[in-house]
DODOKE-393241 format. One record per residue (C-alpha): x, y, z. Coordinates in nm, 2 decimals. Last residue first. Example, Ala and Ser with C-alpha at 12.3 -4.5 7.8 and 13.67 -1.06 7.14 Angstrom:
! DODOKE-393241
+--------+--------+--------+
:     px :     py :     pz :
+--------+--------+--------+
:   1.37 :  -0.11 :   0.71 :
:   1.23 :  -0.45 :   0.78 :
+--------+--------+--------+
END
This chain:
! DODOKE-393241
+--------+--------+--------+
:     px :     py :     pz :
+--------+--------+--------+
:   2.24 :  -0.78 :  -3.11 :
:   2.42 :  -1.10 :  -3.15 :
:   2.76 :  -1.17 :  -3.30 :
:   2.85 :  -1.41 :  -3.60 :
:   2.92 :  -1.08 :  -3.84 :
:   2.58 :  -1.08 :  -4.03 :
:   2.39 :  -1.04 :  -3.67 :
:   2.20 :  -1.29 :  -3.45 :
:   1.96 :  -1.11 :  -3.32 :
:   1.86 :  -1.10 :  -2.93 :
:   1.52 :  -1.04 :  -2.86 :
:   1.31 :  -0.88 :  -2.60 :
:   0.98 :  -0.95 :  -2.39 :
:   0.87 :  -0.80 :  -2.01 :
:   0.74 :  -0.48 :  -2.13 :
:   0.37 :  -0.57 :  -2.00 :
:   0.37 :  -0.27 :  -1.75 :
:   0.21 :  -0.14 :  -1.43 :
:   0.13 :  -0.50 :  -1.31 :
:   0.50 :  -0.55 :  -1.36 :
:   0.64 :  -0.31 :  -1.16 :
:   0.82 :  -0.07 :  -1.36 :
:   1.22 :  -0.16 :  -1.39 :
:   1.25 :  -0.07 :  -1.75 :
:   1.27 :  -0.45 :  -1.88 :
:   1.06 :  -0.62 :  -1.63 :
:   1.13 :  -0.87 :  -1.36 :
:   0.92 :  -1.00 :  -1.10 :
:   0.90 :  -1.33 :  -1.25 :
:   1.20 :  -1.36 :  -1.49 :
:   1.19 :  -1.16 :  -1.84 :
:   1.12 :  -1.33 :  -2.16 :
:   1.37 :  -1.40 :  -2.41 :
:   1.31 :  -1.37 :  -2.80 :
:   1.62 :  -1.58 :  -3.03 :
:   1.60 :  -1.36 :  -3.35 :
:   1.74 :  -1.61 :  -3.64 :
:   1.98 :  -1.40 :  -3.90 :
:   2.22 :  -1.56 :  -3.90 :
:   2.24 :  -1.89 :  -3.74 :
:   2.21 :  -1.99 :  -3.40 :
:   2.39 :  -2.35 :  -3.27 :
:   2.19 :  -2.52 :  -3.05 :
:   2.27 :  -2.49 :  -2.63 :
:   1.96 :  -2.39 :  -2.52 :
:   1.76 :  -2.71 :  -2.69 :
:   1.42 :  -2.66 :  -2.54 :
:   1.39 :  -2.29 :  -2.53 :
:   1.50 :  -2.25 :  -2.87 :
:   1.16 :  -2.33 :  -2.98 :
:   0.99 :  -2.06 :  -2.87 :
:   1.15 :  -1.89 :  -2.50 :
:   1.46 :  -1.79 :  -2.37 :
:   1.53 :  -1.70 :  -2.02 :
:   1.56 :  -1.34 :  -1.85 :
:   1.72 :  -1.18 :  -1.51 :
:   2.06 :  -1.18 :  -1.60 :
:   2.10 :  -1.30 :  -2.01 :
:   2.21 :  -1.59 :  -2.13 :
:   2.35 :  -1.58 :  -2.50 :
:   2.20 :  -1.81 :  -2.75 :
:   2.46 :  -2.03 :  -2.86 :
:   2.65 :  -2.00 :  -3.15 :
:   2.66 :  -1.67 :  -3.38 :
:   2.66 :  -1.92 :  -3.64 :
:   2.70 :  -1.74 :  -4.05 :
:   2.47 :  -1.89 :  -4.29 :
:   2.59 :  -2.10 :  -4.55 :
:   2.68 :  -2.05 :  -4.92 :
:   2.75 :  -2.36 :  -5.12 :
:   3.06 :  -2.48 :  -5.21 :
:   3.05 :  -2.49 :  -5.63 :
:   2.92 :  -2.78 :  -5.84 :
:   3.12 :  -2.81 :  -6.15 :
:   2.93 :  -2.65 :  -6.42 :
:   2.78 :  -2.82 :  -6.71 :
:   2.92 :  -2.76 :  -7.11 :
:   3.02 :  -3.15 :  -7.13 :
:   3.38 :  -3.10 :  -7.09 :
:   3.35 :  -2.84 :  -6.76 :
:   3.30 :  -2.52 :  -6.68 :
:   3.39 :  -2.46 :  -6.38 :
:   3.22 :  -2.30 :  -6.05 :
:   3.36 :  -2.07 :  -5.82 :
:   3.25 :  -1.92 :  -5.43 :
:   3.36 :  -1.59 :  -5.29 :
:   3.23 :  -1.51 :  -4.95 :
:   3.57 :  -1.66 :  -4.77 :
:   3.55 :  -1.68 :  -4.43 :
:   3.51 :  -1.41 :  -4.17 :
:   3.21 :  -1.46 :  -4.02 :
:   3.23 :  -1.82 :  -4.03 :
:   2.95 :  -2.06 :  -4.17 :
:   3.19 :  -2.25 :  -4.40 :
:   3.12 :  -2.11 :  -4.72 :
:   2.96 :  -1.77 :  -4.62 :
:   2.61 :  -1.59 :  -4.53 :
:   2.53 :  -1.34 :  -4.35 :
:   2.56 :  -1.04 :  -4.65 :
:   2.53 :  -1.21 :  -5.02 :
:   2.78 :  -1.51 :  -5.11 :
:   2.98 :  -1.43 :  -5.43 :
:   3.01 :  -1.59 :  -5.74 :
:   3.27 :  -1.63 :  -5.98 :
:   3.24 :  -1.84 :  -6.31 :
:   3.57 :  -2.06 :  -6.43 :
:   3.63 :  -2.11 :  -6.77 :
:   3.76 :  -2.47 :  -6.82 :
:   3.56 :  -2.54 :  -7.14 :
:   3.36 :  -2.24 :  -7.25 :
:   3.20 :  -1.98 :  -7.10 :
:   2.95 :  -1.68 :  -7.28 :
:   2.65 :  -1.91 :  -7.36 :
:   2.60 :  -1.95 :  -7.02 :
:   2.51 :  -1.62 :  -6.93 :
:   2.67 :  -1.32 :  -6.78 :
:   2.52 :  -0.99 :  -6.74 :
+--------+--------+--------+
END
């Protein structure tokens, strides 16, 4: 383990992002983030880690989202948000009639590598 008391001036610190979460949001950008040490014995302030965008929730045949993603469709989803759909009116997920069944609810995840589930 490292601690403070083990940099000095100019020694730089590594960190790395954990799973979903990256310095500018991508999938596939960098996960390592540094800090130095600087004159007054504070660390610079590194990027910050952000949570991977999948983008928009995906549409789906048959289905439309609902919570609070149902009023702004088009905002941007972020790792690891579950955006939960609802089937259409007649609709059901197995194809039972719907007074036979209540399976009429999914979700979609968004995923660690900017995709949904």
């Amino acid at each position: 383990d490292l601690t403070a008391r083990d940099l000095v001036f100019q020694d730089v610190a590594q960190y790395e992002c954990v799973k979903g979460y990256t310095t500018n949001a991508v999938a596939s950008g960098p996960k390592v983030v540094q800090a130095t040490c600087t004159a007054t014995g504070e660390f610079s302030e590194p990027p910050a880690c952000r949570a991977v965008i999948c983008g928009a929730a995906p549409t789906t045949p048959h289905g439309t989202v609902t919570g609070p993603l149902a009023k702004t469709p088009q905002a941007l989803v972020r790792y690891p948000t579950a955006v939960p759909y609802q089937c259409l009116t007649g609709y059901t997920l197995d194809g039972s009639p719907r007074y036979v069944t209540d399976n009429t609810e999914f979700s979609r995840k968004c995923t660690h590598r900017g995709t949904f589930s």
